[in-house]
VMD Tcl script that draws the C-alpha trace (Angstrom):
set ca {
  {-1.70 -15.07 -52.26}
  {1.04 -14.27 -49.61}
  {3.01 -17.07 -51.49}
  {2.88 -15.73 -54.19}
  {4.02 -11.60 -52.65}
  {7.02 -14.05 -50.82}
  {8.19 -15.60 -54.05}
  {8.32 -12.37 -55.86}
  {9.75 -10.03 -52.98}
  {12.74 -12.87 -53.23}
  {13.23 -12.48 -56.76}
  {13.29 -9.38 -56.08}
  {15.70 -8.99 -53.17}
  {17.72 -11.30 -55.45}
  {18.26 -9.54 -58.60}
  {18.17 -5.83 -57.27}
  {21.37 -4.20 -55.78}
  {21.95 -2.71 -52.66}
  {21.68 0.62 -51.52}
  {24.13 0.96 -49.32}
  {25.20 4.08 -46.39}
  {28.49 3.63 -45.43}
  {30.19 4.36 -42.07}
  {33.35 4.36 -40.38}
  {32.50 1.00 -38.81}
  {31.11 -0.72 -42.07}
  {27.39 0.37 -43.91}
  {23.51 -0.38 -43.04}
  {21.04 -0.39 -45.33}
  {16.93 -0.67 -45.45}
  {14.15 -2.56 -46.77}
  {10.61 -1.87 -46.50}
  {10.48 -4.19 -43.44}
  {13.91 -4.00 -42.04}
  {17.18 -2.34 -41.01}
  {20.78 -4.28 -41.76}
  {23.68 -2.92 -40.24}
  {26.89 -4.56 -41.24}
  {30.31 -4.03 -38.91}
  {33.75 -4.77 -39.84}
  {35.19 -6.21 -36.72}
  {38.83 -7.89 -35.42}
  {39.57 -11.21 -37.86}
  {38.86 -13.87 -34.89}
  {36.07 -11.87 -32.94}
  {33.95 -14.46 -31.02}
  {30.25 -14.21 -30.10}
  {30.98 -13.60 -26.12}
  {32.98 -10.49 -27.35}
  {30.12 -9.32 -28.59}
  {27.67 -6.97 -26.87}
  {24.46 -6.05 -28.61}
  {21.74 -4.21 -26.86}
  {18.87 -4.31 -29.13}
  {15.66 -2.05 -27.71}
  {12.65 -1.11 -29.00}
  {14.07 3.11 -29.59}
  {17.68 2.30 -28.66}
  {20.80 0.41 -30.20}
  {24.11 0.04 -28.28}
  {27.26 -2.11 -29.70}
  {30.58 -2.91 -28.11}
  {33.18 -5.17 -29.37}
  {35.70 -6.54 -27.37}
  {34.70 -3.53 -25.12}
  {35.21 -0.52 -27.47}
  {31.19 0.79 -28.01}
  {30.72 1.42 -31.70}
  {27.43 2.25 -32.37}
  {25.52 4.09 -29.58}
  {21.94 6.15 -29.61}
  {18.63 6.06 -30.51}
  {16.95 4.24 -33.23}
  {15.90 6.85 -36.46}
  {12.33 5.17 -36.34}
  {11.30 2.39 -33.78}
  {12.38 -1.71 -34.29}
  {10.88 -4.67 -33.00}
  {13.55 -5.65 -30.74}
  {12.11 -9.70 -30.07}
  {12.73 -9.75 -34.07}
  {16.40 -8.64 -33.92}
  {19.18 -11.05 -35.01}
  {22.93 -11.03 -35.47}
  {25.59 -12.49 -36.28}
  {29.65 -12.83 -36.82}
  {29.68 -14.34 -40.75}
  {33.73 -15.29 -42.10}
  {34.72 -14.27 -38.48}
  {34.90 -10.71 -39.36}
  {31.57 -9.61 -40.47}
  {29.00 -8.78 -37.63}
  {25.66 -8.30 -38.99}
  {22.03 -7.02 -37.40}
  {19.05 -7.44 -39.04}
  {15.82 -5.46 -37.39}
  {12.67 -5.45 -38.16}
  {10.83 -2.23 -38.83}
  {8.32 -1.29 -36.35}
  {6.25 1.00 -39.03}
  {6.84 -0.93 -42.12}
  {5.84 1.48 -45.09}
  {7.53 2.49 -48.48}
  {6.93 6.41 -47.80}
  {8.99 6.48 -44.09}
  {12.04 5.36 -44.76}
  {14.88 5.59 -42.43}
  {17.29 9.07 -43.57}
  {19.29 7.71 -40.83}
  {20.35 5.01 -38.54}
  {20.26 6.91 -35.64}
  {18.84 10.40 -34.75}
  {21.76 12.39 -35.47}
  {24.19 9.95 -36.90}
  {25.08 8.36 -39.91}
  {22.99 10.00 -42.27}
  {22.77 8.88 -45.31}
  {23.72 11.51 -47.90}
  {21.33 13.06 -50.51}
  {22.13 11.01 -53.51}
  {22.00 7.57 -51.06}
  {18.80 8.84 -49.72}
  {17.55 8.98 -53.23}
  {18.16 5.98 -53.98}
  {17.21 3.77 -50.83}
  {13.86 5.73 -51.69}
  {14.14 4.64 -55.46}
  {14.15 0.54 -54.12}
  {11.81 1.15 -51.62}
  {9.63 2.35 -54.05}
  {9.75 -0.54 -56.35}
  {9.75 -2.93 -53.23}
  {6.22 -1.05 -52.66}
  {5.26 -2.01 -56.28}
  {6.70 -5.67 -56.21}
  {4.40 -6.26 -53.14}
  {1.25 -4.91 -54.84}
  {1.64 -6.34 -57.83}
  {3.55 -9.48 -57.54}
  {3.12 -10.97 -60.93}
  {5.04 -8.31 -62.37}
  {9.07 -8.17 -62.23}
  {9.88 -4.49 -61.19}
  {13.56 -5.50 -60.31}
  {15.18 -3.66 -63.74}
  {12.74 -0.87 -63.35}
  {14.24 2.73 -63.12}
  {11.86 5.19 -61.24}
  {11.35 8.57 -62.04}
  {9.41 11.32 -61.08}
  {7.16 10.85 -57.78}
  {9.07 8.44 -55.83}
  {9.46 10.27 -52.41}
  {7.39 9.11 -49.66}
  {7.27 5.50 -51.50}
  {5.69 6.89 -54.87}
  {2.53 7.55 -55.98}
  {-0.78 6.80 -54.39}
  {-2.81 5.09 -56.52}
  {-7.03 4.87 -55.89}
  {-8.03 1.79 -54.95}
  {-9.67 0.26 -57.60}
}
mol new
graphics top color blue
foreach p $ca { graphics top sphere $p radius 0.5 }
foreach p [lrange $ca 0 end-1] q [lrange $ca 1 end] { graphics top cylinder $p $q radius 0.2 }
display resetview
């Protein structure tokens, strides 16, 4: 069974589009289970000019010594399950994992305070997480052309168990 929810969540990932918040450093963006955060940085940055500092309620980043994203986490991460990268050599990107992984709290922002994404983004990012939420339950089914309507805050409706 969790083969199967893998397979489809792929498909999924795969065919839907991003919703994406931008920034002044680049955009982040959120799954059910995790936060991206993608940073334009200096053609030719290397890994040791690179400082990420990845804690369970806190994110700090510094490249080549200028700090670019500073504060404290919108919702908690699992900091062991953080990863990043430099891709093309002027791409970094962070992938968390959600500490509270459910369609109905998703992030608003990155960090308390900052980079908020705006109302229509919001929307949206609550739109995919929503569908996400129905791809898991019902992985035989392809929701990734699905529009939602109506009750999709909070992750959409909750339907009795049956």
């Amino acid at each position: 069974a969790i083969y199967e929810i893998l397979a489809a969540m792929s498909h999924f990932d795969e065919k839907t589009k991003l919703v994406t918040s931008p920034t002044e450093w680049g955009l982040w963006y959120q799954t059910i289970d995790e936060i991206v955060i993608e940073i334009h940085i200096p053609y030719g940055t290397r890994a040791k000019e690179v400082s990420c500092q990845l804690t369970a309620t806190d994110i700090k980043v510094a490249v080549k010594g200028q700090v670019l994203i500073e504060g404290q986490w919108y919702g908690n991460i699992v900091s062991e399950d953080c990863v990043w990268t430099i891709e093309d050599k002027k791409l970094l990107r962070i992938l968390c994992q959600k500490s509270t992984r459910d369609a109905g709290k998703g992030w608003k922002s990155l960090i308390k305070g900052k980079y908020d994404a705006d109302a229509w983004t919001m929307t949206e990012m609550e739109k995919k997480l929503t569908l996400e939420r129905f791809q898991r339950e019902h992985p035989g089914f392809d929701f990734s052309g699905a529009e939602v309507t109506g009750n999709f805050e909070n992750g959409g409706p909750q339907l009795p168990e049956p």
